[in-house]
C-alpha positions in Angstrom: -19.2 -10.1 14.6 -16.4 -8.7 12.6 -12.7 -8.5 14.0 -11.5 -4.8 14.9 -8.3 -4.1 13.7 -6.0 -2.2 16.0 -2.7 -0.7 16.1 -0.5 0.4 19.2 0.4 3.7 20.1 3.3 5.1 21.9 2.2 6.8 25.3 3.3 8.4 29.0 1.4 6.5 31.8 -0.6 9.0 33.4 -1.0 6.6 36.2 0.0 3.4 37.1 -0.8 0.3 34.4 0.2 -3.5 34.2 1.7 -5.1 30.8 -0.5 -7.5 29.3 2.1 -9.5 27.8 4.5 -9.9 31.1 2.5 -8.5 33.9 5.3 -5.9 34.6 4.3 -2.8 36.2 4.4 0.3 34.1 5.0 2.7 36.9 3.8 6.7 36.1 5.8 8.5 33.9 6.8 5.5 31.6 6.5 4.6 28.1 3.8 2.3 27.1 2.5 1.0 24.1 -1.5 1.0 24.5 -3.9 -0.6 21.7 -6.9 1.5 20.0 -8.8 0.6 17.1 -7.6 1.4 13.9 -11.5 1.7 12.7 -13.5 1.5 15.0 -13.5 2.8 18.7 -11.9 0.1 21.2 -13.7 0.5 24.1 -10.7 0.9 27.7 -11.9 -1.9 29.1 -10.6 -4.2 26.8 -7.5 -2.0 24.9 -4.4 -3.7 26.4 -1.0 -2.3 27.4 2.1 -3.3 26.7 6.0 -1.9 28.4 8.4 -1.0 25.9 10.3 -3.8 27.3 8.1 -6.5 25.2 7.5 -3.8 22.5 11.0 -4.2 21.5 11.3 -7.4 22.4 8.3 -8.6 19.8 7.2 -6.2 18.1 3.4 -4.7 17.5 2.5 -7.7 15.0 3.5 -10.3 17.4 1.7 -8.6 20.8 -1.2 -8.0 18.9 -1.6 -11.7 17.6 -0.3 -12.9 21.1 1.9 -15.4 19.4 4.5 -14.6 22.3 6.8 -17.6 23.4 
């Protein structure tokens, strides 16, 4: 099966949400960065989140490779 390349997009939580990378809260309201497929659909289930917190802190190439210390 071929890889789906994604991208994250900047986004208001419409309801509470969990950062993949840290496991911080993202609390309603706040600024997220979710994954979707660049291509191809990227089904909820498995599209992860990420606070702007590690967002700035790593950077979309890094979160999306998971090559976080």
């Amino acid at each position: 099966m071929a890889e789906i390349k994604t991208r994250l997009v900047k986004k208001v939580a419409k309801s509470n949400r969990v950062c993949t990378n840290c496991n911080k809260d993202i609390i309603e309201g706040e600024i997220y960065h979710h994954e979707e497929g660049v291509d191809h659909h990227l089904h909820s289930l498995i599209a992860r989140h990420f606070c702007s917190d590690c967002y700035s802190k790593y950077g979309e190439k890094q979160l999306l490779t998971g090559n976080n210390p």
